[in-house]
Structure formats: C-alpha cells, structure tokens
N, C-alpha and C positions, 0 to 999 in steps of 0.2 A: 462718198456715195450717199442718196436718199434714204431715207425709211423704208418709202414706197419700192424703190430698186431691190432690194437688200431682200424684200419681202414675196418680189416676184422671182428673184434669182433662189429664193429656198426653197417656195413651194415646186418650181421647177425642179429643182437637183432633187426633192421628195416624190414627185411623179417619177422620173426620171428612173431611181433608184427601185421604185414597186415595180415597173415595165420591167426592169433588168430582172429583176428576181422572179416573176411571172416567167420573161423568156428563160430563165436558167431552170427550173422545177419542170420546164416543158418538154424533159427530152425522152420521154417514155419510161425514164426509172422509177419516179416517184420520189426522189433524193432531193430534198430542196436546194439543195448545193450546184445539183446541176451536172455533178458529174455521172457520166454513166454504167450503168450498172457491169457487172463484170460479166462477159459472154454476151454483151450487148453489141455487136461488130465488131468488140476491138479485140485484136489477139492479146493475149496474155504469154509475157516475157517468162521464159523458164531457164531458168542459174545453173550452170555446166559448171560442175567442182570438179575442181583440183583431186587430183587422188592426193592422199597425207606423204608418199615416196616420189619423189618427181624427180626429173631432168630439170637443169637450170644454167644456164648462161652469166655469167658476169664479167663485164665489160670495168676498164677504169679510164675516166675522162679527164680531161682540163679545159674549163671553157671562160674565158674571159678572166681568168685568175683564183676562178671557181673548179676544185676538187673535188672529184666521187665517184662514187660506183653506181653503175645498172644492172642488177639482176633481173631475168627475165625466167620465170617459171615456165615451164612445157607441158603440154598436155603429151599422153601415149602417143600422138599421129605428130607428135614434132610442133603442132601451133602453139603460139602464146597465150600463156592464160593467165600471167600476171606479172605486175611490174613495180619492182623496188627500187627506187633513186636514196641512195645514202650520200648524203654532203659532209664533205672533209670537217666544216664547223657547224657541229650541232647545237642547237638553240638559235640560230638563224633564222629570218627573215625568208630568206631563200631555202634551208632546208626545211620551213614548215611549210612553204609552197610546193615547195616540190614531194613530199608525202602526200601532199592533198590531191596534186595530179596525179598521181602514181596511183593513190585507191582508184580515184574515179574511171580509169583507164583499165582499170585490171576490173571493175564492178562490169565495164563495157565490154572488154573481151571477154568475160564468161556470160556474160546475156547475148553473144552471139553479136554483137556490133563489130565488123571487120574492122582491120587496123588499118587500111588505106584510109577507108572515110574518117575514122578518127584525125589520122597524120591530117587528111582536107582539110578539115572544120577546124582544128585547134591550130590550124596554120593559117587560117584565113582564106585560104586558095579551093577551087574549085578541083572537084575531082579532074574533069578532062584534063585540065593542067598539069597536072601530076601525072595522071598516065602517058601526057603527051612526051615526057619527060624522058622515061624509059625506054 
C-alpha cells in the first residue's frame, strides 16, 4: 500500500472515530461513554434472594459418559432460584463449564428472567418452538 493511501485511510478512521464519540456523549446524560444514565427509560434490574433456609431439588445424571448432580434451589412459592451442576470429575474442562452456566442461570432467575426463555436462547431455538412442543 502507498504512503498516500495509508495517510488517507488514517485520517479517515480519526474522523471516523471523533463522529463516534460525539454520537455516543449525545444521549442526554452527559457520560462521555455513551451509556445512559440510570432512570433515563431504562428499567433497572432488582435481585430476588434466596432466603438462607430453602427447599431444594437434586437430581443425578449420566450424559454421554459424563456424571453428576443438579441441585435446584426454591423460592417460598416453589419457583427456581438457583442452579448447582456438580460433575463426577472435578477440575474438568466440563465441570468448570458447567459452574459458569450454573451462576449465570441462577444470576438470571433471581433478576426475574423466566426459565422457558433462558431453555430458548441457550438452546438456540425460538420460544414458539418450544411451546409448540407442549
């Protein structure tokens, strides 16, 4: 590539890059970041604990030559409010996957994100899909 090229393709991506940061500062917060401000339209997520004495479920699996448990924590009204996967071999590849899903899942079901849509999205499939199912 040119000098010349090289020289026009910079100061581009440096215009390029001011515009972006002009558009992001532009959203009424004052944040140069862009994000906005809290009670600016968006709702704000509120965390449903767990009481410390709970009901809880535990399940034990075999899936593909893969061993473990499912515990499933209960809220007072019987819903799920959190999810433990323990694997038969700990220090695993698969059992430090499967802990990572396990918070993220239970972080989701106590900020109120129903468990159907999670099963959707982390299934790839479309909710209608799933209900068509049932």
């Amino acid at each position: 590539m040119s000098a010349a090229k090289e020289i026009v393709i910079v100061e581009h991506n440096e215009e390029h890059s001011l515009n972006a940061s002009k558009e992001a500062g532009s959203n009424g917060s004052g944040d140069p970041t862009g994000t906005p401000a809290v009670g600016a339209g968006c709702p704000t997520a509120v965390r449903r604990r767990l009481p410390d004495e709970r009901h809880s479920l535990t399940h034990h699996f075999s899936v593909g030559g893969q061993e473990g448990y499912v515990t499933v924590g209960l809220y007072e009204d019987g819903l799920p409010g959190e999810l433990f996967i323990r694997m038969a071999k700990e220090g695993s590849t698969v059992s430090g996957l499967m802990d990572s899903f396990a918070t993220a899942v239970s972080l989701a079901l106590q900020y109120g994100v129903p468990l159907l849509w999670q099963a959707c999205h982390n299934n790839g499939n479309q909710k209608d899909q799933i209900m068509r199912r049932r």
